[in-house]
N, C-alpha and C positions, 0 to 999 in steps of 0.2 A: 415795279419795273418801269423805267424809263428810256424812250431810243429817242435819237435823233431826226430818222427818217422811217416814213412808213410806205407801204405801195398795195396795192390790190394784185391778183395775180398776174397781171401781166406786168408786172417789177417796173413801174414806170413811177420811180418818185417821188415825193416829193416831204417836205417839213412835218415833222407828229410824232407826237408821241403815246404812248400807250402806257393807263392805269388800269390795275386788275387787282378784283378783291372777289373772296367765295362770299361778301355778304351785298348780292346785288342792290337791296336796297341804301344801302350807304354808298356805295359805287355811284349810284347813278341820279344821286344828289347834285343838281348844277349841274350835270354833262349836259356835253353840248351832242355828244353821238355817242351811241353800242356801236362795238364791232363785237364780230366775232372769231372767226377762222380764217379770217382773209382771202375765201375763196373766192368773193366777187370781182369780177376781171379790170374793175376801171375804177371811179374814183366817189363810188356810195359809200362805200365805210371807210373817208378818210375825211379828217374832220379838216373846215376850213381854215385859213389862212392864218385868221386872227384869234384862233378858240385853237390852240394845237394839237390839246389835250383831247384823247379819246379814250371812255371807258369800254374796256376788253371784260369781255363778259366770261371766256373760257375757263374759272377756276368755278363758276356758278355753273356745278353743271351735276349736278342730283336728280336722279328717276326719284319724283316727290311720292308717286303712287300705279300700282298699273292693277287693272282688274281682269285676269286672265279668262274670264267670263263673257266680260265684252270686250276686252283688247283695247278699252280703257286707260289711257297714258294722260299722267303729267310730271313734267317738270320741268327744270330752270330754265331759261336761256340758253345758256351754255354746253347744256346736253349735245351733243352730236348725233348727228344719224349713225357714224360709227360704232359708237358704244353702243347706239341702240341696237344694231346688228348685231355687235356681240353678244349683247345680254340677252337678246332674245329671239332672234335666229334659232336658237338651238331648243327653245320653247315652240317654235310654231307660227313667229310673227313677223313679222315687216314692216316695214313704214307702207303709208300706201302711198306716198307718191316718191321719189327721189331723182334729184339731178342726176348729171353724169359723174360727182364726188361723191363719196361718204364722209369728208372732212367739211361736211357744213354744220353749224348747228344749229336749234329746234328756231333761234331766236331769230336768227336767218333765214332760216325756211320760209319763214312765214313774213317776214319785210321784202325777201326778192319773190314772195308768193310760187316758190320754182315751179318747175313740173317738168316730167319726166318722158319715157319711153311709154307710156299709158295714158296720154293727157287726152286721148281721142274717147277712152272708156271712166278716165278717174276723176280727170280734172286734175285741178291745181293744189297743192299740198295746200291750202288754207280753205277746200271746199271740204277736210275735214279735222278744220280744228272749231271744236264748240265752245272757248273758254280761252280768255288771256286773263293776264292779272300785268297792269300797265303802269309805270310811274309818268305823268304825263307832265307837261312843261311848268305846271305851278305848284308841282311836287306832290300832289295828292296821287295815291293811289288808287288806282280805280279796276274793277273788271267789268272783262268787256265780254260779247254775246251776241248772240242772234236776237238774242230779249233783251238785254243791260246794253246801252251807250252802244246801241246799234251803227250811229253813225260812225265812230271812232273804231269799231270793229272793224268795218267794211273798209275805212281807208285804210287802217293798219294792215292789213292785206296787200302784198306787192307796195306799200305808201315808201318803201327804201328806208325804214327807219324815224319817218321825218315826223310823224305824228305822236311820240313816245316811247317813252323806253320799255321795252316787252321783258317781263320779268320772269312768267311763268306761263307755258305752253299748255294747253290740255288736247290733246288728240287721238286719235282712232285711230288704233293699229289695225293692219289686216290679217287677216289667217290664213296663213298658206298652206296647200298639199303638201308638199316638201321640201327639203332646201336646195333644191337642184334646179335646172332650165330646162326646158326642151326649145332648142334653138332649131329655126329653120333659114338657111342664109342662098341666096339667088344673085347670078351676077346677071347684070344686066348693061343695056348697047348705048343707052341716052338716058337725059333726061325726061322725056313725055316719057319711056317705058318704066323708067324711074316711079315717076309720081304715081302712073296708073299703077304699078305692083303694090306703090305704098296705102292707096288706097283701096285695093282689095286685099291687101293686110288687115287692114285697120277693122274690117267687118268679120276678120275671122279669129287674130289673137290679139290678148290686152298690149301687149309690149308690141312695138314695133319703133324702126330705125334705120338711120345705115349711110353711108359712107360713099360720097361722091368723087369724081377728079373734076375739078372744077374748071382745070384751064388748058385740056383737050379742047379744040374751036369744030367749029363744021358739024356735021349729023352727030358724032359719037360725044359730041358734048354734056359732061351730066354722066356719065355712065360710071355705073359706081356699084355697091353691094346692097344688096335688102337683106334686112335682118329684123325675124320676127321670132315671138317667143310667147312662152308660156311657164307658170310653175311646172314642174313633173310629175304627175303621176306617180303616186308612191310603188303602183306593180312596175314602171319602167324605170323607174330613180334607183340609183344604187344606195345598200341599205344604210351604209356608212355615212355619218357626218363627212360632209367635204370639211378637208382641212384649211386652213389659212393660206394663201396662195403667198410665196413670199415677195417683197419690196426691193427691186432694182435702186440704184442710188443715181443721183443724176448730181456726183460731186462738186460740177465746174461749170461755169458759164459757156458753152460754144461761142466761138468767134460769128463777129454778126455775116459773115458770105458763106459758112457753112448751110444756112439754111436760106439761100438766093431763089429764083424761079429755076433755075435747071436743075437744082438737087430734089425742091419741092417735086416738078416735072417726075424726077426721075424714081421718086419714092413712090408716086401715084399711079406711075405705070408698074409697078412691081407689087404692089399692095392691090392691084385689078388684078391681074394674072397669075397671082399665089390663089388665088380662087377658081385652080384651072376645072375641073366639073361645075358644069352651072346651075345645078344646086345641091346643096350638101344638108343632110338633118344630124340632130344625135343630143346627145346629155352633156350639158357644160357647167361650170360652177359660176355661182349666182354673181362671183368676183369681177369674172373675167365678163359676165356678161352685162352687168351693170356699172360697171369701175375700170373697165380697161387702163385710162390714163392715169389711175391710185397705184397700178401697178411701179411706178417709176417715180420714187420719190421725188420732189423736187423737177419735174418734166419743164415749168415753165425756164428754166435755164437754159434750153435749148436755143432759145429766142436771140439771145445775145443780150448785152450790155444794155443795148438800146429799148428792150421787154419790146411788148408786141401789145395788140389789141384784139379783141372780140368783137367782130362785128355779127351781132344775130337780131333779124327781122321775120315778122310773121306776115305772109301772105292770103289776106283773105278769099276765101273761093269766089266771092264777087268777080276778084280780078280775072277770071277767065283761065283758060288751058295758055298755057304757054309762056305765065308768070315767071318763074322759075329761070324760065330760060333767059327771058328779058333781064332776070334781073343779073346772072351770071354773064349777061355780054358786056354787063359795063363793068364788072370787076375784070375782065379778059381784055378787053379794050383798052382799058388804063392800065394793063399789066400789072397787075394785083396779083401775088401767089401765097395761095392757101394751103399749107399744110395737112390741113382736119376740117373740109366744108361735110359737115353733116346736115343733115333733111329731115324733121320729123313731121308727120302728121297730128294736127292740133282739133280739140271739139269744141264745143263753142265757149262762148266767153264766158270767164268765173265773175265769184259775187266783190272780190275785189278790185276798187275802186278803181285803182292803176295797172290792175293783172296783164301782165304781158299775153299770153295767146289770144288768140280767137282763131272761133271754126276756119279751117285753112291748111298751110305746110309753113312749117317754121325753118328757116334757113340761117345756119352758124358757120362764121369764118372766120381761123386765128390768121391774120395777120400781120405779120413782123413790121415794125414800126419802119420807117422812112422819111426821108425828106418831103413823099406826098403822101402820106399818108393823109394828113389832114382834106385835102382833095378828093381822094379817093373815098373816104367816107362821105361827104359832101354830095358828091354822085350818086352814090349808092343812095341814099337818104332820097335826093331828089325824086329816083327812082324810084322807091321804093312806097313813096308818099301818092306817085302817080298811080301805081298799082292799089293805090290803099291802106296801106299797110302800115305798120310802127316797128319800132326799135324798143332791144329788152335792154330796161334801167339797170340792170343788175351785171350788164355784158361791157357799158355803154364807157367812153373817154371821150369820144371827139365829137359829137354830136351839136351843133348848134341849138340854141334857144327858139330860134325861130322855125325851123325845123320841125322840133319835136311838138313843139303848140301845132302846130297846122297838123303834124301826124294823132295828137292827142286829143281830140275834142271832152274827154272826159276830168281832161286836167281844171276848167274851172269850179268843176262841182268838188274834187277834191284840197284845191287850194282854201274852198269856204269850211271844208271841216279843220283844215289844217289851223286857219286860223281863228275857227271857235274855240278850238283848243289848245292852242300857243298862237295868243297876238301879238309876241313880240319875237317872236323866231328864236325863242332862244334850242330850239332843236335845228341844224339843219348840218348839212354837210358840205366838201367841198364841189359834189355833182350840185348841190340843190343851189348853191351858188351861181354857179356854170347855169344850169339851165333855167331856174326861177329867179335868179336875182337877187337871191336873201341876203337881207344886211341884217347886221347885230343893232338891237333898236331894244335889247336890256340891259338895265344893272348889271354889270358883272364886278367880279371880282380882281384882283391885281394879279397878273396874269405866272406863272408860274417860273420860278427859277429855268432856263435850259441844264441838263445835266451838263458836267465836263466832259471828253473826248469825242470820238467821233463816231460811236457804234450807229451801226443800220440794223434794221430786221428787215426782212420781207414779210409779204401779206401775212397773216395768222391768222371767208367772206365773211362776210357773214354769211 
């Protein structure tokens, strides 16, 4: 399969095209990037300028082995956390960590290092994988470990891909009570009541989350939903399998002023006050409480023509009470309107080399693109580098170089594995361009016919 154009979730895009084959080791001969499911919002799994070609890993996607003993998992790349749910949700199992999608997969998980509504008790989905199997840039195959090629482990963790192509996954399932939630949801008047609930969340249930209006100004700034949770109790869970929750379609682009600051405005204020008792408990299905935006096919359409960005930064507790708020007046300020600004509580920092959290609150805003976007991000950064804090590679478009260095102090210990093990770059993408500088410095080969006509795909994240 060949396209034209390729894009990351937020449909912003640009030249590439996509190769896929079920036999990943011949696939990922001479690529220059894995993708996967294209759920990464910016521009990590989309290969650079000059290398168009990207291998799609999604036909490589085999449960190799699972030990229902220890909940023991491996396999391909291409595996999905969906299928994993499917196939084993109804055994007793779960991934232990997951984004806010189930359209990522295994080979993804573990380059955007994700982490979930639990990052404050589990960590980052790559603090439980024991085992890759890697084709690395001079084409040997290697695995990697806590014991084997420890360096190359630890950067392939959150590394966005750039350290090797990841062919086979080995990970810990968890074992769950049942398949059901026990959700507990609190509305709440600001931000500071905000973070203090989210942090006596965080010491009572593993799941915790929730949903702010970010561009209320004055005292009520911040004020938003807490939502904590748990598995259920098999004596409170209903005895039935929850059934499959069905898929809204999201057939058409929206025009880009349908989603302006007064509809955002106006949705935020209705989405606070549909939570008219201020707090509500009960039994919900695992869908709705981990997937809400899977419910709606195709959701990033909404953005319009012009797609949108993710901007998500983690705030370390170093930076004091009242982060949060600081860093929400300069999206307010420059008139920034967010759709979806969610808040999660973060624990401390994983063994991955470039892993986005650390101990702190991690803050997410979609964005709809604009004329200052570019600006606005720029600010944000600024800010957010004064508090401490960094920006997640996996979220990331506009980011400057210089930026991200001064937010990254761990980026030069990663760059020396990067290049113990491709010194000639022939891994990188078009973010590692943007932010490192990678130039094509090997042998390549004569670069591939363009297909004829004009077909586009969208994303398909890693």
């Amino acid at each position: 399969m060949t396209t034209d154009k390729l894009a990351g979730w937020g449909r912003i895009f640009q030249p590439g095209r996509e190769k896929l084959s079920e036999d990943l080791a011949s696939l990922t001969k001479g690529a220059v990037l894995c993708r996967g499911l294209g759920r990464s919002y910016g521009d990590s799994a989309l290969p650079p300028a000059d290398r168009p070609v990207v291998a799609t890993t999604t036909l490589a996607d085999r449960i190799l082995d699972f030990d229902p003993e220890t909940g023991r998992l491996r396999g391909e790349a291409g595996v999905s956390i969906a299928q994993l749910n499917r196939r084993l949700l109804p055994r007793g199992f779960f991934v232990p960590v997951t984004p806010g999608t189930q359209y990522v997969t295994l080979g993804g998980a573990v380059a955007a290092d994700v982490h979930g509504k639990n990052h404050h008790v589990a960590g980052c989905f790559g603090e439980h994988v024991s085992r890759m199997k890697m084709r690395v840039a001079s084409g040997d195959i290697v695995t990697t470990s806590a014991d084997e090629n420890v360096d190359l482990h630890r950067a392939t963790i959150g590394g966005m891909g750039l350290t090797g192509h990841i062919l086979e996954v080995e990970v810990a399932m968890q074992k769950i009570r049942s398949p059901w939630i026990s959700q507990h949801t609190r509305r709440v008047d600001d931000i500071d009541e905000y973070i203090d609930g989210l942090k006596d969340a965080a010491g009572k249930y593993p799941f915790t989350m929730g949903w702010i209006d970010c561009l209320t100004q004055g005292k009520h700034m911040g004020r938003g939903i807490l939502m904590a949770g748990d598995w259920a109790d098999p004596s409170e869970a209903p005895k039935r399998y929850p059934k499959p929750l069905p898929t809204l379609p999201m057939p058409f682009e929206l025009p880009s002023f349908v989603l302006g600051p007064l509809s955002i405005k106006a949705f935020n204020f209705a989405y606070y006050w549909k939570h008219l008792p201020r707090t509500m408990s009960g039994i919900t299905h695992w869908q709705t409480f981990f997937y809400p935006l899977d419910m709606i096919s195709d959701w990033n359409r909404m953005y319009g023509p012009r797609g949108f960005t993710q901007y998500q930064c983690v705030l370390p507790d170093s930076s004091g009470p009242g982060a949060a708020r600081r860093v929400l007046s300069v999206l307010t300020k420059l008139g920034g309107a967010s759709f979806l600004c969610v808040i999660k509580d973060c624990g401390p920092e994983g063994r991955g080399m470039l892993s986005f959290p650390t101990k702190g609150i991690s803050i997410a805003l979609d964005i709809p693109v604009r004329d200052d976007t570019q600006a606005l991000v720029d600010a944000l950064n600024e800010k957010v580098l004064e508090e401490g804090g960094r920006i997640y590679l996996a979220k990331d478009s506009y980011t400057r170089p210089e930026h991200f260095r001064a937010m990254e102090p761990r980026l030069d210990a990663f760059m020396e594995v990067r290049r113990k093990w491709d010194p000639e770059t022939r891994i990188r993408s078009a973010q590692s361009v943007r932010l490192f500088g990678d130039r094509d410095t090997s042998p390549r080969e004569a670069a591939p016919r363009r297909p004829s006509g004009n077909t586009t795909t969208q994303a398909s994240a890693r």
